[in-house]
mmCIF file of the N, C-alpha and C atoms, coordinates in Angstrom:
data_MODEL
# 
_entry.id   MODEL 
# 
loop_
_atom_site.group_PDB 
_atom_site.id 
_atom_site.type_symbol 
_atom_site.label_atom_id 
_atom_site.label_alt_id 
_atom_site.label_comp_id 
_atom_site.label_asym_id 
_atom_site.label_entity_id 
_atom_site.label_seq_id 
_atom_site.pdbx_PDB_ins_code 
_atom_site.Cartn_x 
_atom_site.Cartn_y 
_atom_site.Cartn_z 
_atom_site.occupancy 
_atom_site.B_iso_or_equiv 
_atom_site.pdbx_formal_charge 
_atom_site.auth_seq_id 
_atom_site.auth_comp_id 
_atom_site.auth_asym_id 
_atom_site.auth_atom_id 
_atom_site.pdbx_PDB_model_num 
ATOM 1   N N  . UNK A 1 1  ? 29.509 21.637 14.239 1.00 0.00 ? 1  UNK A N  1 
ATOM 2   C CA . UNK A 1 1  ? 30.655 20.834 13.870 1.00 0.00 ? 1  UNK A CA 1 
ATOM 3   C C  . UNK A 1 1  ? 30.599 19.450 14.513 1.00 0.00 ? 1  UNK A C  1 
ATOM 4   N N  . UNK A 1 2  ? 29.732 19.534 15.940 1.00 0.00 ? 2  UNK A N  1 
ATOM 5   C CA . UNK A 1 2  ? 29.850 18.168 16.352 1.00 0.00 ? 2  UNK A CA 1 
ATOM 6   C C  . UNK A 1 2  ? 29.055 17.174 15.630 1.00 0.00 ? 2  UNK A C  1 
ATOM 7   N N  . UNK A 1 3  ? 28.023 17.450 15.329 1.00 0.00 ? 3  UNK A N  1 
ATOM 8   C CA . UNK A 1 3  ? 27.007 16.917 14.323 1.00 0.00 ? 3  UNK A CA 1 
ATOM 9   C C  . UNK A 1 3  ? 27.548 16.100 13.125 1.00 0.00 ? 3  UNK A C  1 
ATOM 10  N N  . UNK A 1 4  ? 28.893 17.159 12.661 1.00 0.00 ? 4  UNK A N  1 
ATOM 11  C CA . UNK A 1 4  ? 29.336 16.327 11.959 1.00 0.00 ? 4  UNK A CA 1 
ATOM 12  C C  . UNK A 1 4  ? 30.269 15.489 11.690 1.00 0.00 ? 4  UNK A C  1 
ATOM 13  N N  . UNK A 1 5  ? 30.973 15.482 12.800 1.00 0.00 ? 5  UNK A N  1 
ATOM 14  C CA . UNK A 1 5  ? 31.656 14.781 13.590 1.00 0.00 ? 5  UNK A CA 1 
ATOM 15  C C  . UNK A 1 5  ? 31.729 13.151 13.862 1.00 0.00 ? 5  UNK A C  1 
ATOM 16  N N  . UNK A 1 6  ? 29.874 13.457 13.989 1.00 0.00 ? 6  UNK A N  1 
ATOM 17  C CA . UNK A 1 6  ? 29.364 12.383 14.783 1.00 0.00 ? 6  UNK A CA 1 
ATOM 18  C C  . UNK A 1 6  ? 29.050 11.612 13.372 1.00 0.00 ? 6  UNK A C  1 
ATOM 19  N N  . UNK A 1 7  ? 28.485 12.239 12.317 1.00 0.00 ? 7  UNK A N  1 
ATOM 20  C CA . UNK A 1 7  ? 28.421 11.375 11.202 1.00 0.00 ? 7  UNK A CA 1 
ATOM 21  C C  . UNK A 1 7  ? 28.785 10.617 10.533 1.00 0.00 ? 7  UNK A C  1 
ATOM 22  N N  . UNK A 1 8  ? 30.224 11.550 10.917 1.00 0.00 ? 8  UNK A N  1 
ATOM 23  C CA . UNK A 1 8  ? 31.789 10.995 9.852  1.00 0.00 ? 8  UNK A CA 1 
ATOM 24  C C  . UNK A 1 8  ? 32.078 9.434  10.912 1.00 0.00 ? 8  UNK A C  1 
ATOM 25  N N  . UNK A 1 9  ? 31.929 9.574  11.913 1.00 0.00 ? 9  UNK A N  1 
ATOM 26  C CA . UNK A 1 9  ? 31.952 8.177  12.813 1.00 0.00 ? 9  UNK A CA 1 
ATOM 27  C C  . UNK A 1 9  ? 31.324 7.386  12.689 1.00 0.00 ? 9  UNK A C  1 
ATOM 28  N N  . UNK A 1 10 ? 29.794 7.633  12.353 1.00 0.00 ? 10 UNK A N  1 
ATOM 29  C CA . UNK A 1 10 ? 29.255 6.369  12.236 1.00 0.00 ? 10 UNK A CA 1 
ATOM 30  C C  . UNK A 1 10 ? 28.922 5.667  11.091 1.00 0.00 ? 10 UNK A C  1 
ATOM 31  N N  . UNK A 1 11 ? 29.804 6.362  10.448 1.00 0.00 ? 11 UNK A N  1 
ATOM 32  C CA . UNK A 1 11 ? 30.192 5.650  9.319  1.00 0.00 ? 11 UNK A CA 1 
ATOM 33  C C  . UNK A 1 11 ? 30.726 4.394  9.767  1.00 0.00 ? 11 UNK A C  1 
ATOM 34  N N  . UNK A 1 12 ? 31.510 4.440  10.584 1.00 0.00 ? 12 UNK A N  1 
ATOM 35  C CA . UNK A 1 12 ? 32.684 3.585  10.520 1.00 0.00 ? 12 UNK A CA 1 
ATOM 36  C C  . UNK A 1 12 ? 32.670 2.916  11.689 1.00 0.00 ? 12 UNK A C  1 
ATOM 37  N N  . UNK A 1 13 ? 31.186 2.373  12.458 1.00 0.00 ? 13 UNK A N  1 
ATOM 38  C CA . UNK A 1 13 ? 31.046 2.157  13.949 1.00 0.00 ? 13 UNK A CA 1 
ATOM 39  C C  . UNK A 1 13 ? 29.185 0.900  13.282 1.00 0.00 ? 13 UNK A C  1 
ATOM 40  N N  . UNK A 1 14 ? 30.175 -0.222 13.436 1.00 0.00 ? 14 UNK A N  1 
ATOM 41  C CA . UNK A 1 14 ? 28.674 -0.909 13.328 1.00 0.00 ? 14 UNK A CA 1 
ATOM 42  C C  . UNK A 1 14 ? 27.886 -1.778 13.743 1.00 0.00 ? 14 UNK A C  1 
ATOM 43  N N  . UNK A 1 15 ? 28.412 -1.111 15.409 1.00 0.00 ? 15 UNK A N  1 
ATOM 44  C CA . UNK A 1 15 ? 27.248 -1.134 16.876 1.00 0.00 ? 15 UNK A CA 1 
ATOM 45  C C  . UNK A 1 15 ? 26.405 -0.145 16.772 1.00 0.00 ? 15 UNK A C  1 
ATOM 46  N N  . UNK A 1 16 ? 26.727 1.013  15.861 1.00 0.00 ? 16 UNK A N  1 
ATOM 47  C CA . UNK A 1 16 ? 25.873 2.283  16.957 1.00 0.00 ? 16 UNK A CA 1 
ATOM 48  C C  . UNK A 1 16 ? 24.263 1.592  15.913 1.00 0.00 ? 16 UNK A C  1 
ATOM 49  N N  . UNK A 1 17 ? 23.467 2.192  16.396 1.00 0.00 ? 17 UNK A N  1 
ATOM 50  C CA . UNK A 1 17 ? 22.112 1.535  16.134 1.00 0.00 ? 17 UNK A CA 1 
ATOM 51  C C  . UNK A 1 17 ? 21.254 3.075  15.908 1.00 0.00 ? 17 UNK A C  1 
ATOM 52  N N  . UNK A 1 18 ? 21.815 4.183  16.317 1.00 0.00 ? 18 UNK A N  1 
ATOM 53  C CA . UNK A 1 18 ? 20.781 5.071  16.070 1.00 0.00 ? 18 UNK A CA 1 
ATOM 54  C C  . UNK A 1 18 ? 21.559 5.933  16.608 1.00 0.00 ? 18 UNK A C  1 
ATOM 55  N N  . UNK A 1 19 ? 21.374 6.997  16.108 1.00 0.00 ? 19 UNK A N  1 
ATOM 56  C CA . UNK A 1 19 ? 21.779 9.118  16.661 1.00 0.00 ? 19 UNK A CA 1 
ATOM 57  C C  . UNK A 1 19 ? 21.260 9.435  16.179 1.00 0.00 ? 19 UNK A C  1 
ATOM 58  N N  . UNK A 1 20 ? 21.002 10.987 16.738 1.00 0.00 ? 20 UNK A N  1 
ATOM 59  C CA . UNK A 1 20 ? 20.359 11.836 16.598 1.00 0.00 ? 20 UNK A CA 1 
ATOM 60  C C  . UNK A 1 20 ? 21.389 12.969 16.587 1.00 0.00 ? 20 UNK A C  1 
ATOM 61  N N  . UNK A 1 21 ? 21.522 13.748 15.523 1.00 0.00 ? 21 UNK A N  1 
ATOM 62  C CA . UNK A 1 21 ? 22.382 15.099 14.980 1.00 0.00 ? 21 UNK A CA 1 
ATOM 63  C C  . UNK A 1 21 ? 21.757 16.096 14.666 1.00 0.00 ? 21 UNK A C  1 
ATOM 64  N N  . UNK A 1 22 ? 22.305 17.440 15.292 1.00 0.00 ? 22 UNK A N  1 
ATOM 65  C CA . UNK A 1 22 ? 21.372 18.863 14.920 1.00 0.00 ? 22 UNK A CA 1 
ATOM 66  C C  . UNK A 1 22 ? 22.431 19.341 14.246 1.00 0.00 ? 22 UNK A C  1 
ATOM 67  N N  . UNK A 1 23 ? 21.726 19.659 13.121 1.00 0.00 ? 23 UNK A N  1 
ATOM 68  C CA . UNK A 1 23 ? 22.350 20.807 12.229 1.00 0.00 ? 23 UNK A CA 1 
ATOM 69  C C  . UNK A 1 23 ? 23.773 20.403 11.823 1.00 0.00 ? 23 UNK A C  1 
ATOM 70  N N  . UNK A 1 24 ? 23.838 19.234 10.806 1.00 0.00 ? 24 UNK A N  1 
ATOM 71  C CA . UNK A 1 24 ? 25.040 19.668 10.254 1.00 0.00 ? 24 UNK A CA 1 
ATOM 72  C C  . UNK A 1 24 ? 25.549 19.985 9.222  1.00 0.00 ? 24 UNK A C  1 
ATOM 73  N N  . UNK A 1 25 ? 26.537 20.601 8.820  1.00 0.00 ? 25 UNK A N  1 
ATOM 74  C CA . UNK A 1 25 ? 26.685 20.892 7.239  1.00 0.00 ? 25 UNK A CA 1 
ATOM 75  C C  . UNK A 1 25 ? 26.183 20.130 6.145  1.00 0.00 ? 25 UNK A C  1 
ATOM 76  N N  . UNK A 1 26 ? 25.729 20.785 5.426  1.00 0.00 ? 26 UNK A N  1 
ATOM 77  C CA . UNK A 1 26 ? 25.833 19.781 3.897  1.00 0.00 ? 26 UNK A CA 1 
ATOM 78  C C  . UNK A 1 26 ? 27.428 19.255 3.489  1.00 0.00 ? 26 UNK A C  1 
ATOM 79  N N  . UNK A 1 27 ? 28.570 20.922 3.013  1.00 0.00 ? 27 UNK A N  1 
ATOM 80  C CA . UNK A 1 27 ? 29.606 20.146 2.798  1.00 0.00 ? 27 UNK A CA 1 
ATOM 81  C C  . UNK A 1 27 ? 30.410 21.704 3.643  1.00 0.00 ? 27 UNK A C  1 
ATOM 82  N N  . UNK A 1 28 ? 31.472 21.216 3.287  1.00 0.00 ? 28 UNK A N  1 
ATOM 83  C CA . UNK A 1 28 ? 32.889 22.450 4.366  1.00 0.00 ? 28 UNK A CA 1 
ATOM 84  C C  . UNK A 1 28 ? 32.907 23.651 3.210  1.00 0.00 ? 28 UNK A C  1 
ATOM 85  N N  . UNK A 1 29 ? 32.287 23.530 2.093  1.00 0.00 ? 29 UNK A N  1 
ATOM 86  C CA . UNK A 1 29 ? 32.473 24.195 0.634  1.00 0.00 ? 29 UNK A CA 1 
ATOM 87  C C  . UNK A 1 29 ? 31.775 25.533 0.708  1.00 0.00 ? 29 UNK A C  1 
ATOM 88  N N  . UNK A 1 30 ? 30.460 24.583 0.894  1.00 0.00 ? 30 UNK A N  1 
ATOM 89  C CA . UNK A 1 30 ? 29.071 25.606 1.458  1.00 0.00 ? 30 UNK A CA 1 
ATOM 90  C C  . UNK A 1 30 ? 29.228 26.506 2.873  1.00 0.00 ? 30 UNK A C  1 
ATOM 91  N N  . UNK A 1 31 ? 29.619 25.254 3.182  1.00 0.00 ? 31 UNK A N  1 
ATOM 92  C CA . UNK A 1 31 ? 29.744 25.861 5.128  1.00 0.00 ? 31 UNK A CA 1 
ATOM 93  C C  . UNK A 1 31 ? 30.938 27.122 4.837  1.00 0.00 ? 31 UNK A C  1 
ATOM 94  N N  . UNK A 1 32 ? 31.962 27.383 4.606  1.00 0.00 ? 32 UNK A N  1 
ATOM 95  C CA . UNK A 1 32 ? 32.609 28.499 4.425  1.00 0.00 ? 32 UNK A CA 1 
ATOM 96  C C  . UNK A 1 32 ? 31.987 29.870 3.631  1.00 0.00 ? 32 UNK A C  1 
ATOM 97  N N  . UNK A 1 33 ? 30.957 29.169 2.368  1.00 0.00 ? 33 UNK A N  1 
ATOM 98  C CA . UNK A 1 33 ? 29.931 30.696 1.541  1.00 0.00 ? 33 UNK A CA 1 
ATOM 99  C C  . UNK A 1 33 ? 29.380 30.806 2.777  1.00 0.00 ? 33 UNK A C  1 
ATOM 100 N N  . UNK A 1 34 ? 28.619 30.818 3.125  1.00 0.00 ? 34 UNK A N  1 
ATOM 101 C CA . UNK A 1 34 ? 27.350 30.457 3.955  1.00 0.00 ? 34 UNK A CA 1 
ATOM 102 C C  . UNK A 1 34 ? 28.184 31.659 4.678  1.00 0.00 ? 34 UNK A C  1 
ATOM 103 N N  . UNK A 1 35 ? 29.113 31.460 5.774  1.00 0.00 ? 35 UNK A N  1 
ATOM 104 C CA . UNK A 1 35 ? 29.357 32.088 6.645  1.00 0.00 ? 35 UNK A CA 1 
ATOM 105 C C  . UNK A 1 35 ? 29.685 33.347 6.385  1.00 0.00 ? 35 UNK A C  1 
ATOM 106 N N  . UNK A 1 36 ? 30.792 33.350 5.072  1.00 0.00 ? 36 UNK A N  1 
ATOM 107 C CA . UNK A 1 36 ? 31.294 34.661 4.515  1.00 0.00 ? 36 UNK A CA 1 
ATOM 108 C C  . UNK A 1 36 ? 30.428 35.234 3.855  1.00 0.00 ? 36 UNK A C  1 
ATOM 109 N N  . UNK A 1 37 ? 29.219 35.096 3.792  1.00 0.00 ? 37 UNK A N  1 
ATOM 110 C CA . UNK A 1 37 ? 28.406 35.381 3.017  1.00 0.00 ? 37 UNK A CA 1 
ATOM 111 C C  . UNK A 1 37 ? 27.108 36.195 3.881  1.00 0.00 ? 37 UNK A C  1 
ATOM 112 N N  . UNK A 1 38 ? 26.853 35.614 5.089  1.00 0.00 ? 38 UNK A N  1 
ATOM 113 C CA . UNK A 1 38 ? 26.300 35.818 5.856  1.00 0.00 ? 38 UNK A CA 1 
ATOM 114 C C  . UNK A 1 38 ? 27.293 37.299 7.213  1.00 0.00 ? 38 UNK A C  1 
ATOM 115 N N  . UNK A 1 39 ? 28.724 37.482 7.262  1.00 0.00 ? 39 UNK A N  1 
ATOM 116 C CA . UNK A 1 39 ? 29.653 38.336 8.032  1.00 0.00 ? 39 UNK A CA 1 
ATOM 117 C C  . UNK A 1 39 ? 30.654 38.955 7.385  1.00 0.00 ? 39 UNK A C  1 
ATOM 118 N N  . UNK A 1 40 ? 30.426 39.165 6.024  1.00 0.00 ? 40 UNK A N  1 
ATOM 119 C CA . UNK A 1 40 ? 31.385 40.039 5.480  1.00 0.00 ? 40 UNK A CA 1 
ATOM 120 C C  . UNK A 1 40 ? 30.382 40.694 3.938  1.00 0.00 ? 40 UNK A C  1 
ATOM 121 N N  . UNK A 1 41 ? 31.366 41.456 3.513  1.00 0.00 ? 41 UNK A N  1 
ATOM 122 C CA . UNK A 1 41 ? 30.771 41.786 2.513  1.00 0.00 ? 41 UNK A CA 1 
ATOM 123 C C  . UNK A 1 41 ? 31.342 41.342 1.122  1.00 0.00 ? 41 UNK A C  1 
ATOM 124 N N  . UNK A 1 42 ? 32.343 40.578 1.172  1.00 0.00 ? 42 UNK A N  1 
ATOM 125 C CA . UNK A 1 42 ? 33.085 40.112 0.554  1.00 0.00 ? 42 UNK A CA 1 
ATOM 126 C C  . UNK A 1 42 ? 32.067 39.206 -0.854 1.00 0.00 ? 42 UNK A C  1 
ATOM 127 N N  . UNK A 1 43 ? 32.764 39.597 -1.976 1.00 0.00 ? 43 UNK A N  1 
ATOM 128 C CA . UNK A 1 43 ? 31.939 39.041 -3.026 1.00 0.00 ? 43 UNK A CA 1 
ATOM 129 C C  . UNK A 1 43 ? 32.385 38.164 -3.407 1.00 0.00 ? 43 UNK A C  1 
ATOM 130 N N  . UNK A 1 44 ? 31.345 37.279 -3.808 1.00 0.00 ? 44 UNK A N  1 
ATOM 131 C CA . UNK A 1 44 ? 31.251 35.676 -3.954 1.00 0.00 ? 44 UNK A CA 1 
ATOM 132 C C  . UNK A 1 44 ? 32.470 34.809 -4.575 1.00 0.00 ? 44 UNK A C  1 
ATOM 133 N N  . UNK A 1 45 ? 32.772 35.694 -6.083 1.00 0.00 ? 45 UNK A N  1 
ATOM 134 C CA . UNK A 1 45 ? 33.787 35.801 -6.955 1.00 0.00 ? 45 UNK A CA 1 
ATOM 135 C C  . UNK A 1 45 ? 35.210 35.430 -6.042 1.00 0.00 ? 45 UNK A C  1 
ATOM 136 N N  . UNK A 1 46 ? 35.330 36.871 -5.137 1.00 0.00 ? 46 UNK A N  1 
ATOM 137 C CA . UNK A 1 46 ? 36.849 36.857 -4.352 1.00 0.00 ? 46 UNK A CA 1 
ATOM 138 C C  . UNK A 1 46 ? 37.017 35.563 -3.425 1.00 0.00 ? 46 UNK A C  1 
ATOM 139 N N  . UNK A 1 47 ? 35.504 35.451 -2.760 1.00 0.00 ? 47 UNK A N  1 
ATOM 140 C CA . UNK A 1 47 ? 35.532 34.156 -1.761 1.00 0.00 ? 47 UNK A CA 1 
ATOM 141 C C  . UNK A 1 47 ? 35.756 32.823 -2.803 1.00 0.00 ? 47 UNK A C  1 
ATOM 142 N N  . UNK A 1 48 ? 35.122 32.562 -3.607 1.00 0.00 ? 48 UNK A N  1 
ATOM 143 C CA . UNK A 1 48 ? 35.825 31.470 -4.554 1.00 0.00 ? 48 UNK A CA 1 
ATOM 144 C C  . UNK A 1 48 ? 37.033 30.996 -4.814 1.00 0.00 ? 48 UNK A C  1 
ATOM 145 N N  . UNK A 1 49 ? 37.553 32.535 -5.256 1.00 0.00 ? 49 UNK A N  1 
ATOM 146 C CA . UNK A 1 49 ? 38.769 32.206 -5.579 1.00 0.00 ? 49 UNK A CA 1 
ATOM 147 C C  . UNK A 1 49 ? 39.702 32.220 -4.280 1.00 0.00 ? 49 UNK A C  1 
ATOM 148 N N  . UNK A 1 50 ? 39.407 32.600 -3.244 1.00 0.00 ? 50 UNK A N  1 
ATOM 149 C CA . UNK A 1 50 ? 40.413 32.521 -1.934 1.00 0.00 ? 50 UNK A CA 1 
ATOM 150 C C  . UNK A 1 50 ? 40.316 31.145 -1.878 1.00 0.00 ? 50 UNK A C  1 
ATOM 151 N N  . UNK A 1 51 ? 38.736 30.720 -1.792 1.00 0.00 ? 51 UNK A N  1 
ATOM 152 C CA . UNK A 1 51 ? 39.064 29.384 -1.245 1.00 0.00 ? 51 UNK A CA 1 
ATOM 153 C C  . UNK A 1 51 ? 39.440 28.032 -2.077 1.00 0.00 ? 51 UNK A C  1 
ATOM 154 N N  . UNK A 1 52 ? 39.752 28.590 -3.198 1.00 0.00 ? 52 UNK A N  1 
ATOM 155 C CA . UNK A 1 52 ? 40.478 27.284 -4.211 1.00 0.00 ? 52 UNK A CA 1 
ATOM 156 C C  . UNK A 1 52 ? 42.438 27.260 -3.813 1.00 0.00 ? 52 UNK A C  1 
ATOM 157 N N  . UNK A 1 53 ? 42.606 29.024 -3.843 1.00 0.00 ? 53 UNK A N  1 
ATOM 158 C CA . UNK A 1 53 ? 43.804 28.713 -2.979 1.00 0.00 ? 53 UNK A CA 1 
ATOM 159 C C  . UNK A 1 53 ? 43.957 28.594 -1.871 1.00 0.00 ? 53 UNK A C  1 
ATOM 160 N N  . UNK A 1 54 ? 43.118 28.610 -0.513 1.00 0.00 ? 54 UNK A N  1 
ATOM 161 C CA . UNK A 1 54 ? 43.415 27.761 0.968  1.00 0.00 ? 54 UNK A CA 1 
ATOM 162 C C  . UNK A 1 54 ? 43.336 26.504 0.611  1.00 0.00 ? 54 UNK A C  1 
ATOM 163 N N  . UNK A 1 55 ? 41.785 25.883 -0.502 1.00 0.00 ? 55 UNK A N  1 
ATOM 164 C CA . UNK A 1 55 ? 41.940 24.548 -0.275 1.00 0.00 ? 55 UNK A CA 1 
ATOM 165 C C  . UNK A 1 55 ? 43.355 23.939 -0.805 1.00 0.00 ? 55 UNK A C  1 
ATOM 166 N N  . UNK A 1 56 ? 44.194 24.570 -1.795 1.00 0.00 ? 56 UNK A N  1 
ATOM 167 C CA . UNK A 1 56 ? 45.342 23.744 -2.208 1.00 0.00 ? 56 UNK A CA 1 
ATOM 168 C C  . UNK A 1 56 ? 46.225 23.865 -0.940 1.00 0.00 ? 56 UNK A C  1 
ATOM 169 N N  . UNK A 1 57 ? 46.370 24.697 -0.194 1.00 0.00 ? 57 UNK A N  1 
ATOM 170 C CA . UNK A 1 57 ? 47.263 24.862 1.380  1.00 0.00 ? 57 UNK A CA 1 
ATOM 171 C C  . UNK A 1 57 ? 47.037 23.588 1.924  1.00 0.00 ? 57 UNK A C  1 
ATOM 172 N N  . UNK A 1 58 ? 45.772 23.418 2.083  1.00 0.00 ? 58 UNK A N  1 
ATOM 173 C CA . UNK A 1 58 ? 45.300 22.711 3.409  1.00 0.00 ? 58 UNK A CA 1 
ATOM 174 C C  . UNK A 1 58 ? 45.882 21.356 2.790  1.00 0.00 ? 58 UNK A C  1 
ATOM 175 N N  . UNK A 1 59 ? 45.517 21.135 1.311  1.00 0.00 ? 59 UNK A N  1 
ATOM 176 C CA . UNK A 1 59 ? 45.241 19.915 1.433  1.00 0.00 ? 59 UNK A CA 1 
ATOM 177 C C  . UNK A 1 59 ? 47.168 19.076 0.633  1.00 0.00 ? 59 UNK A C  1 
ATOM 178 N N  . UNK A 1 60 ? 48.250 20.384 0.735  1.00 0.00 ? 60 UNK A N  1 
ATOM 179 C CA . UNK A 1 60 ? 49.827 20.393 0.721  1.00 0.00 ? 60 UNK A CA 1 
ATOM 180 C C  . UNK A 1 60 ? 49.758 19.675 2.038  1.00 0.00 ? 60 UNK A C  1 
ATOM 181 N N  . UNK A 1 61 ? 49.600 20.722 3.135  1.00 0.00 ? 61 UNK A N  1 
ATOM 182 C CA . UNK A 1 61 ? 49.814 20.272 4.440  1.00 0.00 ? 61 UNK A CA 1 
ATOM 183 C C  . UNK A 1 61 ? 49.091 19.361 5.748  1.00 0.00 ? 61 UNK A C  1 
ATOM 184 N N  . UNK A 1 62 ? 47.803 19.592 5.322  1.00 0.00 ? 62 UNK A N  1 
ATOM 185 C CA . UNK A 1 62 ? 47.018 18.649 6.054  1.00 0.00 ? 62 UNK A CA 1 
ATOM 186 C C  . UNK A 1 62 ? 46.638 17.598 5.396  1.00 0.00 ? 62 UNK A C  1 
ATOM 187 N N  . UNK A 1 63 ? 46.868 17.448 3.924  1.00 0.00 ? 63 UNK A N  1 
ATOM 188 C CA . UNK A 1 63 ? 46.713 16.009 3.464  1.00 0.00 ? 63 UNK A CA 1 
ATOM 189 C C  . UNK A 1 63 ? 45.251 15.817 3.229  1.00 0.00 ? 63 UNK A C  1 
ATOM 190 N N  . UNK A 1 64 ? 44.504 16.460 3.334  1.00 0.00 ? 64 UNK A N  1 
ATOM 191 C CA . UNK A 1 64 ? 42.605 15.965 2.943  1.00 0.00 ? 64 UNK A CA 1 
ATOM 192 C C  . UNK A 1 64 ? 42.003 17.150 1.644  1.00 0.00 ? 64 UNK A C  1 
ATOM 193 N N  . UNK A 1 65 ? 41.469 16.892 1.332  1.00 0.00 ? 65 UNK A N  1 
ATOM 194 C CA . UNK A 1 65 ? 40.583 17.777 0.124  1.00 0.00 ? 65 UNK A CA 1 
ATOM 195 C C  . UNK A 1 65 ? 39.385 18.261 0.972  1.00 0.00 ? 65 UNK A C  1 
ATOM 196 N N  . UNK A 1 66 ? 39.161 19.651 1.163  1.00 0.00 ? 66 UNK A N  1 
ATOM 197 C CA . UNK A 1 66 ? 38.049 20.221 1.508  1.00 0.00 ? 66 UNK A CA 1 
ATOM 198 C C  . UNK A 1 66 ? 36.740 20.346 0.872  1.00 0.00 ? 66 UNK A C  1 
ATOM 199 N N  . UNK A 1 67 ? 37.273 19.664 -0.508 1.00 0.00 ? 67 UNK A N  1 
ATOM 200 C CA . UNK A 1 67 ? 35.774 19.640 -1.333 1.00 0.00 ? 67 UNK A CA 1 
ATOM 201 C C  . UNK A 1 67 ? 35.409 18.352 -1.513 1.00 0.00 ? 67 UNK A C  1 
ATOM 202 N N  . UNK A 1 68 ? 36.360 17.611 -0.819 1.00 0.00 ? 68 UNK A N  1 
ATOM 203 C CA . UNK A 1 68 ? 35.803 15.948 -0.423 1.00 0.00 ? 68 UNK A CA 1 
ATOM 204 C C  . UNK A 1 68 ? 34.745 15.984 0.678  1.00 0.00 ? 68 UNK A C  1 
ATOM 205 N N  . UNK A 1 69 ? 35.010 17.246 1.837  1.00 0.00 ? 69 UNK A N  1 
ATOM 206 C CA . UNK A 1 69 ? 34.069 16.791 2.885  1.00 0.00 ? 69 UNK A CA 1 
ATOM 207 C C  . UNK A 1 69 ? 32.764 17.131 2.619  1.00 0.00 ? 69 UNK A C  1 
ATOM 208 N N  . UNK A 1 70 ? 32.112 16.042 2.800  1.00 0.00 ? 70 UNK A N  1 
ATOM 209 C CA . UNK A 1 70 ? 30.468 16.320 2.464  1.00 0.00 ? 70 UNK A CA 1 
ATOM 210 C C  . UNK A 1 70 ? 30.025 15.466 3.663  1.00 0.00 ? 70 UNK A C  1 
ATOM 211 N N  . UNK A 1 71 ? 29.676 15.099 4.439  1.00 0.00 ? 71 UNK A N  1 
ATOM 212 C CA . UNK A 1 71 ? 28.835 14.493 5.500  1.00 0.00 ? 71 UNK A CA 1 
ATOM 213 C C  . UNK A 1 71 ? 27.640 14.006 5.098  1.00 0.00 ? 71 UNK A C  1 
ATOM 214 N N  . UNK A 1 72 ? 27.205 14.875 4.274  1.00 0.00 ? 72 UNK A N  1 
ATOM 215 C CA . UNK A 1 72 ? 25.587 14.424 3.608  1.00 0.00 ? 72 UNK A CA 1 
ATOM 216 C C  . UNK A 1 72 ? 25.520 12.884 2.718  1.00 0.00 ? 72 UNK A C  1 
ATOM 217 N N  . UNK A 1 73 ? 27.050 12.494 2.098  1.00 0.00 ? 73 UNK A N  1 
ATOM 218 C CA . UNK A 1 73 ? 27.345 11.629 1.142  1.00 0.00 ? 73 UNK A CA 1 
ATOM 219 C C  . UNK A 1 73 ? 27.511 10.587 2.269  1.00 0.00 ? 73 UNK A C  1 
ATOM 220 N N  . UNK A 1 74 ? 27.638 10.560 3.009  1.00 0.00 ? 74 UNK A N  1 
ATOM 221 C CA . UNK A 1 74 ? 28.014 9.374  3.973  1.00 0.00 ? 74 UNK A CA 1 
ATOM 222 C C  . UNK A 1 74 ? 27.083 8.629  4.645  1.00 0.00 ? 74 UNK A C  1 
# 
C-alpha cells in the first residue's frame, strides 16, 4: 500500500527526481480479486457483485470511485 501511496504523490511533487517502489497494485479493483481470490473460496461472480455494491458505499460516503484508483495510470 505504501508503494502506492508513494506514486499517487509523485504525481503531484515536482522536486522529487527519482523513487524507487516495491510492489504496487495495478488498480484497488484487482487488488480486492486477487486477495479474495487467493483466501476465500468465494466465487468470482458473488465477489463482483459485492464489490459493485461496497464500491457505491464507499464512494456515497467517502466521496472517491474505487474503480478510479489505478496507480499504474499515473
Amino acid at each position: 500500500m505504501g508503494a502506492v501511496t508513494g506514486l499517487l504523490y509523485a504525481k503531484h511533487s515536482p522536486s522529487l527526481t527519482a523513487a524507487v517502489f516495491d510492489s504496487p497494485f495495478k488498480s484497488l479493483k484487482s487488488l480486492i480479486e486477487d486477495l479474495c481470490k487467493k483466501n476465500t473460496k468465494i466465487p468470482a461472480l458473488i465477489i463482483s457483485g459485492a464489490l459493485k455494491i461496497i464500491g457505491k458505499t464507499i464512494e456515497e460516503k467517502a466521496k472517491f470511485d474505487i474503480y478510479k484508483i489505478n496507480p499504474l495510470k499515473n
